[in-house]
N, C-alpha and C positions, 0 to 999 in steps of 0.2 A: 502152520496156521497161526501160533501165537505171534512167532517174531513178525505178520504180517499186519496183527491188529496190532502188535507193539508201535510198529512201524506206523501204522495208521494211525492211532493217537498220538504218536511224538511229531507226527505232519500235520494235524489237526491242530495240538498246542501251540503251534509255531505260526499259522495260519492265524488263530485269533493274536498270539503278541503283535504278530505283523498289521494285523487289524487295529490293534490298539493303538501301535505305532502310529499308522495312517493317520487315526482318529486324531492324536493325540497334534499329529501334526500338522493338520487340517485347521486344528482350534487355532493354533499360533499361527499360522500364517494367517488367520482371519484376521485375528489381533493385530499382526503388523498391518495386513491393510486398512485395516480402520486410523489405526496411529499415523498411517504414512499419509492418509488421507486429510485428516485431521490439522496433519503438518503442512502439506500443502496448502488447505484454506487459512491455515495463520501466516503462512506468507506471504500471499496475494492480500491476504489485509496489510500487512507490515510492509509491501510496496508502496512509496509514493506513489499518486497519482495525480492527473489535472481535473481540476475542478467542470462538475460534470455539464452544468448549467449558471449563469449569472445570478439566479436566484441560488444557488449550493452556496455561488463565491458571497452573497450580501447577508445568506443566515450566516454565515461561518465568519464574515464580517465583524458582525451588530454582536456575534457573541467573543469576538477577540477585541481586549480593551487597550492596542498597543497606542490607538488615538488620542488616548486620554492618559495618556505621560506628556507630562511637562518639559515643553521645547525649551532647550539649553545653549546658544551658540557654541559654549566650551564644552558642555559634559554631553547635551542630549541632543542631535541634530538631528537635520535631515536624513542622513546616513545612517545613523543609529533607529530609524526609525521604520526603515526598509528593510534593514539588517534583522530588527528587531520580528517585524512579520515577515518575513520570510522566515527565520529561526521557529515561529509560531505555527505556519502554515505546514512546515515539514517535520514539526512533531504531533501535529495532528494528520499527518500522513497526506497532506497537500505538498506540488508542486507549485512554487513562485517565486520569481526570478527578480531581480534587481535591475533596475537601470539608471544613466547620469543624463536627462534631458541637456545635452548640449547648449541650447539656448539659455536657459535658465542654471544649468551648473546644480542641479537641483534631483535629489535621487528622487525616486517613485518604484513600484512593483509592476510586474508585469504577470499577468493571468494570460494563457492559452484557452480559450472555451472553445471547441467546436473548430470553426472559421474565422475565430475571432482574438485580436491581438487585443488584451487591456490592460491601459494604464491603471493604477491604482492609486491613490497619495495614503499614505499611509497615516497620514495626520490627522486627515477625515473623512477614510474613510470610500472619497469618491471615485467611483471606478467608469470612468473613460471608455469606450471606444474608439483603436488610437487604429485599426487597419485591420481587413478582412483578408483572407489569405484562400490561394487555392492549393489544396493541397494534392490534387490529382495531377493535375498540368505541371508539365515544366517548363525551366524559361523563365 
C-alpha cells in the first residue's frame, strides 16, 4: 500500500509541473500573439498606400511645402519637383507617381483616388482631374 501512495504522489507531483508547464506556456504563447499582432498592424501602417479621398490628397497637400521651393532652370526644376513630392508622399506612406506631359515636356504627379486618374503640378499645388477609369471591365 505505501509504494501505491508513493506512486500516487510521484504522479500527482508531476501532474501539477505538467500543469505549470502548460500554464507557463499558455502565458508565452499569449505574448507572442499579442507581439505577432502588434507587428502585423505596424506593417499595414509601413505599407504605402493611395490616397483615400481628394480631400486626404489637398490636406496632405497644403501641409507638404515642396511648392514653395524656388524654381531653378539649372539646380531646381520641374523634375526636381515631382521627384521631390513623390520622395514626400512616400515617406509619409502615400503612393504618387511621376509623369512627362508630352506636350509640354513638363513633369507633374500622378494621384490614383478611387476611379480617378490626377494630375498634380507639384509647383502649386493643383490637382487635375486628368481621366476616370473602370476598373471592373476590361478592354
Amino acid at each position: 500500500m505505501g509504494q501505491v501512495h508513493s506512486e500516487l504522489v510521484e504522479t500527482e507531483m508531476g501532474l501539477l509541473a505538467a500543469e505549470n508547464t502548460t500554464a507557463a506556456l499558455e502565458d508565452r504563447l499569449a505574448s507572442r500573439e499579442s507581439e505577432l499582432l502588434s507587428l502585423k498592424q505596424e506593417l499595414e501602417e509601413a505599407q504605402p498606400r493611395y490616397f483615400s479621398s481628394t480631400e486626404e490628397l489637398e490636406v496632405w497637400l497644403a501641409n507638404d511645402d515642396t511648392n514653395q521651393m524656388e524654381y531653378s532652370s539649372d539646380e531646381f526644376n520641374c523634375i526636381d519637383f515631382a521627384l521631390t513630392l513623390q520622395q514626400r508622399a512616400l515617406d509619409s506612406g502615400y503612393i504618387l507617381s511621376t509623369e512627362v506631359l508630352p506636350v509640354a515636356a513638363h513633369w507633374v504627379n500622378i494621384a490614383v483616388i478611387g476611379d480617378g486618374i490626377y494630375l498634380i503640378e507639384p509647383q502649386d499645388d493643383r490637382i487635375i482631374l486628368e481621366k476616370r477609369i473602370n476598373r471592373g471591365e476590361s478592354g
